[in-house]
C-alpha positions in Angstrom: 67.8 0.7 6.7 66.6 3.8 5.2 63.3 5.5 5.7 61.3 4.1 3.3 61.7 0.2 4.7 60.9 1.1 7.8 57.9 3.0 7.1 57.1 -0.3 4.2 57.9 -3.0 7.7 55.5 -0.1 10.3 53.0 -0.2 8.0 52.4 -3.9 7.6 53.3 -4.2 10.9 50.2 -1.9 11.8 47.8 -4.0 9.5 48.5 -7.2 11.2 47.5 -5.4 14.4 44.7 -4.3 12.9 43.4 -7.7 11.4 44.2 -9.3 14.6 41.9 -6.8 16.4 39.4 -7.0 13.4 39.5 -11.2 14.4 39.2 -10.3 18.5 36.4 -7.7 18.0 34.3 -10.3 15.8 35.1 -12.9 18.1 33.7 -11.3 21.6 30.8 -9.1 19.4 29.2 -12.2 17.2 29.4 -14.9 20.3 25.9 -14.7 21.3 25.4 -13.5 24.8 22.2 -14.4 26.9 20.8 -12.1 29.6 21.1 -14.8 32.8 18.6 -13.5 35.2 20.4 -15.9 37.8 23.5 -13.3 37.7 21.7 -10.3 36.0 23.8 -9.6 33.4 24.6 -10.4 29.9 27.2 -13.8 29.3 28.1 -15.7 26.7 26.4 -18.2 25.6 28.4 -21.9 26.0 26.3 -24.7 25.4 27.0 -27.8 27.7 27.4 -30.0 24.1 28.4 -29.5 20.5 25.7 -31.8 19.4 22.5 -29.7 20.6 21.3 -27.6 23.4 19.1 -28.8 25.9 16.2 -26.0 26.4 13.0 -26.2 28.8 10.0 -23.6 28.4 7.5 -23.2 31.4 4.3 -24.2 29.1 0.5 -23.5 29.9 -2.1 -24.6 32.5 -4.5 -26.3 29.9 -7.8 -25.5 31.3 -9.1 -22.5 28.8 -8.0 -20.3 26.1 -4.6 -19.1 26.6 -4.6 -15.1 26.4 -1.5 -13.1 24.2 -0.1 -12.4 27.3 1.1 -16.0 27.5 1.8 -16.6 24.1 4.5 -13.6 24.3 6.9 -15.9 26.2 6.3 -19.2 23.7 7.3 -17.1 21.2 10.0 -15.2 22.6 11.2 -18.8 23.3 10.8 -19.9 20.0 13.1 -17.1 18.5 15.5 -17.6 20.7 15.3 -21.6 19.3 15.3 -20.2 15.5 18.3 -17.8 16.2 20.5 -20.9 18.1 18.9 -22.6 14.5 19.3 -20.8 11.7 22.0 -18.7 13.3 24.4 -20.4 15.2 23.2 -23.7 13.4 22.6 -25.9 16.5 20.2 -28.2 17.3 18.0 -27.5 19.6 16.2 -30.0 21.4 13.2 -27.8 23.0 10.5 -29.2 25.5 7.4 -27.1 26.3 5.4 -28.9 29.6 1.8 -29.3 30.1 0.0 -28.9 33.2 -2.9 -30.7 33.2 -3.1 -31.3 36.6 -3.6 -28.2 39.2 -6.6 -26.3 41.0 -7.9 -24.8 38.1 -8.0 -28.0 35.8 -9.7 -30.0 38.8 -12.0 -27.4 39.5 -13.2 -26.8 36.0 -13.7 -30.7 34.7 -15.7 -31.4 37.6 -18.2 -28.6 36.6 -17.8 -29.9 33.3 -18.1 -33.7 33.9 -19.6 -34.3 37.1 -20.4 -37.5 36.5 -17.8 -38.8 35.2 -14.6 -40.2 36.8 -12.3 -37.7 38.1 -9.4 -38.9 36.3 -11.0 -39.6 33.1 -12.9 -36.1 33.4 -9.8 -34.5 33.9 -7.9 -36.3 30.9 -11.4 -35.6 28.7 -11.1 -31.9 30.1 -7.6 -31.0 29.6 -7.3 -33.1 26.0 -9.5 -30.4 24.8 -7.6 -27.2 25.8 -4.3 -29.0 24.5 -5.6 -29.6 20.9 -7.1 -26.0 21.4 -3.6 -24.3 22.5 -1.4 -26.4 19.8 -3.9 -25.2 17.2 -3.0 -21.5 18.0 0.6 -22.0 18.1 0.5 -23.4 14.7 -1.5 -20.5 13.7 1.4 -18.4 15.0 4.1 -20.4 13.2 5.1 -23.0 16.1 4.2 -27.1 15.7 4.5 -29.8 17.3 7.7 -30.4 15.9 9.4 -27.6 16.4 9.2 -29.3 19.7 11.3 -32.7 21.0 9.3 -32.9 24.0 5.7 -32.2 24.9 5.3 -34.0 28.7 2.2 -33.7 30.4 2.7 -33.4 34.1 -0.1 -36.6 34.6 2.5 -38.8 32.7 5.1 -38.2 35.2 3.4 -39.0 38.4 6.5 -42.0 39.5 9.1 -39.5 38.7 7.6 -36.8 41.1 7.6 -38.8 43.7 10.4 -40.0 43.1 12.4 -36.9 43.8 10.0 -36.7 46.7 11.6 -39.6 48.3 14.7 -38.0 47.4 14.1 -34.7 49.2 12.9 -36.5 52.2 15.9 -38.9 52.5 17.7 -35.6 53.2 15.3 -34.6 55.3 13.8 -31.5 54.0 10.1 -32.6 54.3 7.6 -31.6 56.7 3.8 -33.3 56.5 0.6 -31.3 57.6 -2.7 -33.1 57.4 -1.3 -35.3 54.8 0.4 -33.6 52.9 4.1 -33.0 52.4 5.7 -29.5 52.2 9.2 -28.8 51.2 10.9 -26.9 54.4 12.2 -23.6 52.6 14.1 -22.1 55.8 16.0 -25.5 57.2 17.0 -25.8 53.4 17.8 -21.8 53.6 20.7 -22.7 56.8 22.3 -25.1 54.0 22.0 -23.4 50.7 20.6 -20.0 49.9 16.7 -19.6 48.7 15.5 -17.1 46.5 19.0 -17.3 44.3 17.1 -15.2 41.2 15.5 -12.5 43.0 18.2 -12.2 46.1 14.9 -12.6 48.4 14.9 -12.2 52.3 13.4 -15.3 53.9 12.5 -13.0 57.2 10.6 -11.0 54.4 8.1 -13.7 53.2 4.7 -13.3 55.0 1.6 -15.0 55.1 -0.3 -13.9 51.8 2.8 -12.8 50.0 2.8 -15.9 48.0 0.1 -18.1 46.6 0.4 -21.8 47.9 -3.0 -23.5 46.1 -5.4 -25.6 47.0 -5.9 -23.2 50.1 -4.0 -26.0 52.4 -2.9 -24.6 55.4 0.4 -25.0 57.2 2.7 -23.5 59.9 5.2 -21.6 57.6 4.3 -19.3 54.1 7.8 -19.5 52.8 7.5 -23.7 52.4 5.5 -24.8 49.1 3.6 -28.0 48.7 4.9 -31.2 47.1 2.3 -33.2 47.1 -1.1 -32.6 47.9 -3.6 -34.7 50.7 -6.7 -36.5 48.6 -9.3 -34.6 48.4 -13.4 -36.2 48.0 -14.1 -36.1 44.3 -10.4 -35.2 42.8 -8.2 -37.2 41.1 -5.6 -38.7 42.8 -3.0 -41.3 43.1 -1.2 -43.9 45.6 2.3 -42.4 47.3 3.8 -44.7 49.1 6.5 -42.7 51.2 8.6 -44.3 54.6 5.8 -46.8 55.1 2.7 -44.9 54.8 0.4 -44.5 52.0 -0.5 -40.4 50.9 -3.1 -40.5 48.5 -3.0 -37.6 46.8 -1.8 -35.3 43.5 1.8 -33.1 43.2 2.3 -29.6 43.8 2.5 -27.8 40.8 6.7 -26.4 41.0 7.6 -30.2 41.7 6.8 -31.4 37.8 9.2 -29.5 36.0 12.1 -30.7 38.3 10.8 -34.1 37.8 10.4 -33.6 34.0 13.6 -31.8 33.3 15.8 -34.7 35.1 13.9 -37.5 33.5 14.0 -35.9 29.8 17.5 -34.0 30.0 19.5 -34.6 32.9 20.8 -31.6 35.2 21.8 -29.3 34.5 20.7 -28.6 30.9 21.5 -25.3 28.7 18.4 -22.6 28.8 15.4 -22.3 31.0 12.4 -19.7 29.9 9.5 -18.6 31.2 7.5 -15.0 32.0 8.6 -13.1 34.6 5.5 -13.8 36.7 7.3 -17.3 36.9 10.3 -16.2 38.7 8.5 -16.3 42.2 7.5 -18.7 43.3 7.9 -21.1 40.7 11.5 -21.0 39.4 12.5 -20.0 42.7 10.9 -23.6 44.1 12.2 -25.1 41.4 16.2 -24.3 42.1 15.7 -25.2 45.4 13.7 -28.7 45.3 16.3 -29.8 42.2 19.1 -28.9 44.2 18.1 -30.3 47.2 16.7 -33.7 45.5 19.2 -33.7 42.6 22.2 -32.2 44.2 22.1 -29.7 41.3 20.5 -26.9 40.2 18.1 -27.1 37.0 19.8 -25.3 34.2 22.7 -22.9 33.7 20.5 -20.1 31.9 17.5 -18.6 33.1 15.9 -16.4 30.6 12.6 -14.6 31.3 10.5 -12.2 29.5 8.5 -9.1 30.6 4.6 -8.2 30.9 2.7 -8.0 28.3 0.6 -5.1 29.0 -3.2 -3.9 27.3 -3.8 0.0 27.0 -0.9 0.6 29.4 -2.7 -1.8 32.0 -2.5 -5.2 33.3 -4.6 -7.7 31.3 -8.1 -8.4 32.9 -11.4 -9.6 32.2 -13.0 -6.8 34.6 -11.2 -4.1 33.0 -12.5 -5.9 29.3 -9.0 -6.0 27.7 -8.5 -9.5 27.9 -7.4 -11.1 24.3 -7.2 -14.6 23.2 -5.3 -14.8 20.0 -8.7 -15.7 18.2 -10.3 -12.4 20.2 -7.3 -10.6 17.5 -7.7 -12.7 14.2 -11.7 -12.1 14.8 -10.4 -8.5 14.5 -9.2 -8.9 11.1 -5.6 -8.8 12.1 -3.6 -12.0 10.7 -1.5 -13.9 12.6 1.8 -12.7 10.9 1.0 -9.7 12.0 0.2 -10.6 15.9 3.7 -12.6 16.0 5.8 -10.0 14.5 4.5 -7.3 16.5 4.9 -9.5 19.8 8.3 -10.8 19.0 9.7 -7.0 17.0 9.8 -5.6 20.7 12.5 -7.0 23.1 11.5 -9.6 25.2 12.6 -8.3 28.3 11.0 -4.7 27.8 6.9 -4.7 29.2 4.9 -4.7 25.2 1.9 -2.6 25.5 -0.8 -4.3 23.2 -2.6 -1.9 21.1 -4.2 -2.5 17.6 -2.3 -0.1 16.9 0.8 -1.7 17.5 -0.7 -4.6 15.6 -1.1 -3.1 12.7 2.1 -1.2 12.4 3.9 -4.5 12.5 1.6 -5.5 9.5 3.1 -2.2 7.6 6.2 -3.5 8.4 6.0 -7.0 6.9 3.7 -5.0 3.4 7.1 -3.0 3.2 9.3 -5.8 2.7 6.9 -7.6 0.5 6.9 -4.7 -1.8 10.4 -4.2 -2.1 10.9 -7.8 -3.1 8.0 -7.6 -5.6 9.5 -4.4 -6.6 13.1 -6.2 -7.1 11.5 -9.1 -8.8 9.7 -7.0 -11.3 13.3 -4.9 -12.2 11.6 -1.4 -11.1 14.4 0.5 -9.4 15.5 3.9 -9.2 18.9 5.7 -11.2 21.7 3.6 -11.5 24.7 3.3 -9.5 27.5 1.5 -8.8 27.2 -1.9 -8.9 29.8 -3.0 -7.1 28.1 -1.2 -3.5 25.3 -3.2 -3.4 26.8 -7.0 -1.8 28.7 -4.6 0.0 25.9 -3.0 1.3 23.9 -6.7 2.1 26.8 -8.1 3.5 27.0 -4.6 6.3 23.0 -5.2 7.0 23.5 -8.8 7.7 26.6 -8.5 10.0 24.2 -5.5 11.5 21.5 -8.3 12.2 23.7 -11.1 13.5 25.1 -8.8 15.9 22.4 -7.6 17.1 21.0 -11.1 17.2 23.6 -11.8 19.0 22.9 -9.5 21.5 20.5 -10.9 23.8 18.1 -11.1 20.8 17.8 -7.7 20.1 15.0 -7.6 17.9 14.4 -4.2 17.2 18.1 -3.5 16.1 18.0 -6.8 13.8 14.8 -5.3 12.1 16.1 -1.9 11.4 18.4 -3.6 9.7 16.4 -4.6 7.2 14.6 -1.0 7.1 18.4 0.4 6.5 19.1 -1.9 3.8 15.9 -0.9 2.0 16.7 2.3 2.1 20.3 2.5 1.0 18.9 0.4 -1.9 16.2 2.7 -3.2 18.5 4.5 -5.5 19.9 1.9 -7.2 18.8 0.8 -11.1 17.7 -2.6 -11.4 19.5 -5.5 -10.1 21.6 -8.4 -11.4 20.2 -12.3 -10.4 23.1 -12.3 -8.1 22.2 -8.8 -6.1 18.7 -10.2 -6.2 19.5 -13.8 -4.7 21.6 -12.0 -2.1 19.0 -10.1 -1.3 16.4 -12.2 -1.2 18.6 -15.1 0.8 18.9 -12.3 3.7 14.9 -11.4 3.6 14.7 -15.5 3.8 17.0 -15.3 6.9 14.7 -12.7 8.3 11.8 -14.5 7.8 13.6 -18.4 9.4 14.8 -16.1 13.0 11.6 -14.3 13.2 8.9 -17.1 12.2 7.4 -14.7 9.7 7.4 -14.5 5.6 9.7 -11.0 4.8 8.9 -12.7 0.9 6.2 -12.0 -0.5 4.2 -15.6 -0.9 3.4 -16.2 -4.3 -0.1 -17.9 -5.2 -2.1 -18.4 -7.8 -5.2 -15.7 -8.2 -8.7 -17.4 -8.8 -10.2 -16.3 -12.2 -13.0 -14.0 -10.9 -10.2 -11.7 -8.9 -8.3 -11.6 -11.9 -11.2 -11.0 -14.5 -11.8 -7.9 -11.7 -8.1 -6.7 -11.7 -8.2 -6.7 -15.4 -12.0 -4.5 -15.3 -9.8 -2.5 -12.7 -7.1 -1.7 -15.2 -9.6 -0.9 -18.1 -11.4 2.1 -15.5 -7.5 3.5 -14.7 -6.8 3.3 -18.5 -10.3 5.1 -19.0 -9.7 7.6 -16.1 -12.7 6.2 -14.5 -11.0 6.8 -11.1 -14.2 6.2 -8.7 -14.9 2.8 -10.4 -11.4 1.7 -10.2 -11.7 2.4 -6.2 -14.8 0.3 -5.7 -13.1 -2.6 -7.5 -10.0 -1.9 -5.6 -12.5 -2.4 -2.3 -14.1 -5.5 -4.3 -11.0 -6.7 -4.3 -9.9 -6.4 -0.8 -13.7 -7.7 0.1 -12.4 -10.9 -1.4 -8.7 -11.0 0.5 -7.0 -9.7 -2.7 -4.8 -6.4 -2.8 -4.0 -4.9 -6.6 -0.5 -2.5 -7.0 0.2 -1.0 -10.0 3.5 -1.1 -11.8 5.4 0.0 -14.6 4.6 -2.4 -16.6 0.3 -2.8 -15.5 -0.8 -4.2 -12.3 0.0 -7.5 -9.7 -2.6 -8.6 -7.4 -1.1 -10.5 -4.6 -2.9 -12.1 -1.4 -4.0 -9.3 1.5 -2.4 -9.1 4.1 -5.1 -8.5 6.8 
């Protein structure tokens, strides 16, 4: 066989080893992998079916305003639900609970209704603060059908105490004055407690925990079930070995009860803040396993603080926001959801206007360089066989980093990158701008945000001012072109001049 065969056979040889590497380095950097915090590490991502995946969020105690603290884990949620969407192309069957039962929610519709039934006070009460916290989802891009479950924790009343029962037939229930604990250390000497934070059981002491409803017992470790009547609450009939406990649930026992009835155990994802790790989600393992003989869910995701000014969020310290405390402060809700879901979810976000507003840059950036593609204005010209190259390289750049534990600042910068790299090039063809465009549209489906540019149409009297705009420029009347650039922003318009005259387009703030 003479030299030049072999070197023909070593050479293909080498670039079937290389495809096959190409095919193993795709296959183990585009599977998306999921930061558990059960194991703390990053895994892949295997749903339990092909059909959908089964994913429970930790939702709000409807009793006021939620602040943006909270809303940072809804939407970290709902990205995660858009990437397994638009990215991975699953179904996703998502349930978001409401607690509408609790101290707070007692407390406060008693002061508001005292008159009234406690159970329809409370209903009245909490109605009010559900409509209110749906309505500021939707401003931030979620609805009610994103969602294919929204239970309230009232509605589920038979299956808490169901699992009660079921805790108790193993005999992990102790009862103080009428109400019924869960016994956290005999359930420690048959499965471990604690499983997400690797806690100490001799380290829990009185105080280190908060039980609610200030009931007091012989151990701080064990957390309530359900809850002994009380004169002027709501409560209900629980009929357990015999004897009747009037009373209400413990707030960690509905989402067990919730996430059996709606999903079965275990289901794919569970989310929630970090503040929910302990006690919460640690309860919750333990009461599921125990009633259920399995533990909730297979991955536990949870993101960080959001913090204000570098500190904790507080009324005292005055920087506590409501997302209508931001809109009142001209900043638009785009903006607010970009800039809280830009930043990794597991990194703490420090909240500044600041902040806010550079995320609102960001999104007037890639609205003019899709008006500037639309309109044909571009740069020299190039080659134009680099530039599908070049959106194909900043896609695979923002799946992967997708991919990666939802690594949203990487997946934006690829946007930036390809914004750049396309600066220099002369106008483009209808297929270079489709391509383009179809990857801003991808952008805007994972993040929940419009990367296009919305078109509308302009009422007359904005236009009949652009045009009285265009006549000062053309006159070199440059102080009255700026006060009818400012008349125009007055009204919620924004005017950018182009080659070819002007385009007034809706502000964005």
């Amino acid at each position: 066989m003479c030299i030049m065969t072999i070197l023909r056979y070593t050479s293909q040889f080498l670039a079937i080893i290389s495809k096959i590497c190409e095919h193993v380095f795709r296959f183990y950097t585009q599977m998306l992998r999921l930061f558990n915090t059960l194991g703390r590490k990053k895994v892949p991502f295997v749903p339990l079916s092909k059909e959908s995946v089964s994913f429970y969020t930790c939702g709000p105690t409807v009793y006021n305003y939620a602040h943006i603290g909270n809303f940072r884990a809804y939407l970290s949620a709902d990205t995660l639900r858009r990437w397994l969407t638009y990215g991975a192309g699953l179904t996703v069957d998502w349930v978001l609970n409401i607690t509408d039962v609790d101290d707070k929610t007692i407390r406060d519709s008693r002061e508001k209704y005292p008159n009234m039934d406690p159970k329809q006070a409370l209903k009245k009460f909490t109605e009010y603060y559900e409509n209110i916290f749906f309505e500021d989802l939707k401003s931030l891009g979620i609805s009610r059908d994103d969602f294919f479950s929204n239970p309230r924790a009232t509605e589920f009343i038979p299956q808490m105490q169901d699992l009660i029962r079921k805790i108790g037939e193993r005999g992990f229930i102790k009862i103080i004055d009428g109400s019924l604990f869960f016994d956290v250390l005999q359930w420690s000497q048959v499965d471990s407690y604690g499983k997400l934070l690797h806690l100490d059981l001799s380290s829990l002491k009185s105080g280190t925990r908060s039980l609610a409803d200030e009931i007091e017992k012989d151990d701080m470790a064990d957390f309530a079930l359900w809850k002994a009547e009380k004169e002027g609450e709501p409560s209900w009939d629980f009929d357990y070995n015999g004897t009747n406990y009037r009373g209400r649930p413990g707030w960690h026992l509905e989402c067990s009860a919730m996430e059996q009835d709606i999903f079965g155990l275990p289901f794919d994802i569970h989310s929630g803040g970090v503040d929910l790790i302990f006690p919460h989600h640690e309860d919750e393992i333990a009461q599921s396993s125990c009633g259920y003989a399995c533990e909730p869910t297979r991955y536990w995701m949870h993101n960080e603080h959001l913090l204000v000014d570098g500190k904790k969020m507080s009324k005292s310290l005055g920087n506590f926001y409501t997302l209508r405390d931001l809109i009142e402060k001209n900043h638009s809700p785009d903006s607010i959801r970009l800039f809280l879901v830009m930043n990794h979810y597991r990194s703490k976000l420090n909240l500044t206007e600041e902040g806010i507003d550079s995320a609102n840059n960001v999104l007037q950036k890639f609205h003019n360089f899709i008006r500037n593609i639309r309109s044909g204005e571009g740069g020299e010209g190039c080659l134009r066989s680099h530039v599908l190259e070049l959106i194909k390289a900043a896609k695979s750049d923002f799946t992967m980093a997708m991919d990666d534990d939802l690594n949203t600042p990487v997946a934006i910068a690829a946007f930036h990158g390809l914004i750049s790299k396309l600066q220099s090039f002369s106008p483009f063809s209808q297929e270079e701008r489709e391509s383009i465009e179809n990857f801003f549209k991808l952008g805007s489906d994972v993040f929940g945000v419009s990367f296009l540019p919305v078109s509308s149409k302009v009422p007359p009297e904005v236009t009949a001012l652009a045009e009285q705009r265009e006549q000062a420029r053309k006159s070199q009347d440059w102080a009255q072109s700026d006060r009818i650039r400012n008349d125009l922003l007055t009204l919620g318009y924004e005017v950018r001049d182009t080659s070819s005259g002007y385009e007034v387009f809706p502000s964005q703030k």
